[in-house]
C-alpha positions in Angstrom: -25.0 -71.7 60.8 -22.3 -69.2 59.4 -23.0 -68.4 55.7 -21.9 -66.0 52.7 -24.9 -64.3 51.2 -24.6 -63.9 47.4 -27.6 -62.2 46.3 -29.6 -59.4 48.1 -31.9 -60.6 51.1 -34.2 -58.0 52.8 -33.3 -58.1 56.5 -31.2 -59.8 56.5 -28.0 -58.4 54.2 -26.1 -57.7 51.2 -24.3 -60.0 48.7 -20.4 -60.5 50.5 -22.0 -60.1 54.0 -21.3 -62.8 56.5 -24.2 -63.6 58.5 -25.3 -65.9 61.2 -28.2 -67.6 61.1 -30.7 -70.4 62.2 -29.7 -73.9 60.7 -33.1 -75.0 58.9 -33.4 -71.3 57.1 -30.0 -71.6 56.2 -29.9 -75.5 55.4 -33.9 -75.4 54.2 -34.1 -72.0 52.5 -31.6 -69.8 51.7 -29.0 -72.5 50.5 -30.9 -74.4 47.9 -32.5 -71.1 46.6 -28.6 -70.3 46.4 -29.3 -67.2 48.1 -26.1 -68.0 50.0 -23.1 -70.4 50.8 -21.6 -72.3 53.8 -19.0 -70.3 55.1 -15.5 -72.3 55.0 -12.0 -71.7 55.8 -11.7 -70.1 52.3 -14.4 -67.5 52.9 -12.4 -64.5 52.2 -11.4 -64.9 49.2 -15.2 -65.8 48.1 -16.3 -63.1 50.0 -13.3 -60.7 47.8 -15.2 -62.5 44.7 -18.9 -61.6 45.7 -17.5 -57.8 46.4 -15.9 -57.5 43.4 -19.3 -58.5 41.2 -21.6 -56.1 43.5 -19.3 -53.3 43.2 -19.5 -53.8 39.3 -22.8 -54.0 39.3 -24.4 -51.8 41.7 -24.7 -47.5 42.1 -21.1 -46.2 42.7 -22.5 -43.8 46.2 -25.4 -41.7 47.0 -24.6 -38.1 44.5 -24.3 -41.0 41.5 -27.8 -43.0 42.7 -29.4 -39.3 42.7 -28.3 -38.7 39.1 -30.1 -41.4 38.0 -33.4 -40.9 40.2 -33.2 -37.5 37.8 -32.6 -39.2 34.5 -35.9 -42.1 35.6 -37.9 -39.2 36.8 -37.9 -37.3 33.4 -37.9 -40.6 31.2 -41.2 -41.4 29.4 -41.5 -45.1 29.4 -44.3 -47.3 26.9 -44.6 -50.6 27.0 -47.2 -52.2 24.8 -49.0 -55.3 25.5 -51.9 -57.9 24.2 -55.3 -56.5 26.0 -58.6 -57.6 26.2 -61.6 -55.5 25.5 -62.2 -54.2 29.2 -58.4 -53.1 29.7 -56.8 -56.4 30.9 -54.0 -57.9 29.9 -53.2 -61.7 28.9 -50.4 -62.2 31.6 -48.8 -59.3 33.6 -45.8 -56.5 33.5 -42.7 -58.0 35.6 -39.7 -56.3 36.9 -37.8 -57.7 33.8 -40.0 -56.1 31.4 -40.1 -52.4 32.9 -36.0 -52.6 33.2 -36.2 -53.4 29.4 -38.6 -50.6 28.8 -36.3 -48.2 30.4 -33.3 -49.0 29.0 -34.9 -48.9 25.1 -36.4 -45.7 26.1 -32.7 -44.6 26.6 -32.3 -44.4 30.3 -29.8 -46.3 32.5 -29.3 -50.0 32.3 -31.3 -51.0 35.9 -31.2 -54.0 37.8 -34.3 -56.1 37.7 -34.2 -57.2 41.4 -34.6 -53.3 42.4 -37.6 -53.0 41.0 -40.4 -52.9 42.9 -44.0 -53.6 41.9 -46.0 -53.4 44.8 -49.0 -55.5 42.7 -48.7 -57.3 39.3 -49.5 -55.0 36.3 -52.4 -56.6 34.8 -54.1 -53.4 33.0 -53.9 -50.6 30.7 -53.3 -47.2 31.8 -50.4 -45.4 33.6 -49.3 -47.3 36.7 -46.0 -45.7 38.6 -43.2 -48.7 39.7 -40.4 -47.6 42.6 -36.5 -48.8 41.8 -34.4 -48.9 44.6 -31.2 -47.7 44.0 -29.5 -47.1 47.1 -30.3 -47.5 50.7 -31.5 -44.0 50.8 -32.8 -43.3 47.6 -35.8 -44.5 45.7 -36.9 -43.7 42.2 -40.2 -43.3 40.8 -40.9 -44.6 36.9 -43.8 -43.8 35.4 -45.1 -46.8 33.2 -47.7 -46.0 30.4 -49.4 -49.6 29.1 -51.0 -49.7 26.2 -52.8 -52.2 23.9 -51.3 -54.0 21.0 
């Protein structure tokens, strides 16, 4: 099955790549999840579409994705959640949540989907989060949680 990816899927591509793959985890998964579309005669143009909106949102090159591992490195980001008496907090820190964090702490405005947690923040303390920002460069935040 030939399809058009539209949002970022690890190993397989980038949004505006044309990929082949098996029918059922195009027709089963990637499809409904709208991770992609059926390719059809028209494909270049959507693929021109899906360019244009990665290019405006993603890191111009690699000298432009290092500036802002620089600016992330030096940031001091708080957030400040509801806690329980041994440290735990009622729910968890997502992706969404640190990107906000940053961005009121005055850094760059980041892309949820490039943060990575490696485990759910459920806890008070200092806990460090990697943002991808380009195939070869990866920023570490520094994320201090504290109580309410």
């Amino acid at each position: 099955m030939k399809l058009v990816l539209t949002h970022e899927v690890p190993g397989l591509g980038s949004p505006g790549d044309i990929v082949e793959v098996a029918d059922g985890y195009g027709r089963n998964y990637l499809v409904p999840k709208q991770f992609a579309i059926v390719a059809t005669r028209g494909v270049e143009r959507q693929v021109d579409q899906i360019k244009r909106a990665r290019s405006a949102r993603e890191v111009r090159d690699l000298g432009h994705a290092q500036e802002i591992a620089e600016q992330l490195k030096a940031l001091s980001v708080t957030l400040v959640s509801r806690a329980g008496k041994e440290g735990r907090l009622f729910g968890s820190i997502t992706a969404g949540d640190v990107t906000d964090a940053v961005t009121r702490a005055g850094g760059p405005a980041l892309d949820k989907r490039k943060v990575q947690l490696t485990s759910p923040i459920k806890s008070l303390g200092q806990h460090t989060v990697a943002v991808h920002l380009h195939p070869e460069v990866t920023a570490q935040v520094t994320v201090r949680v504290s109580a309410a």
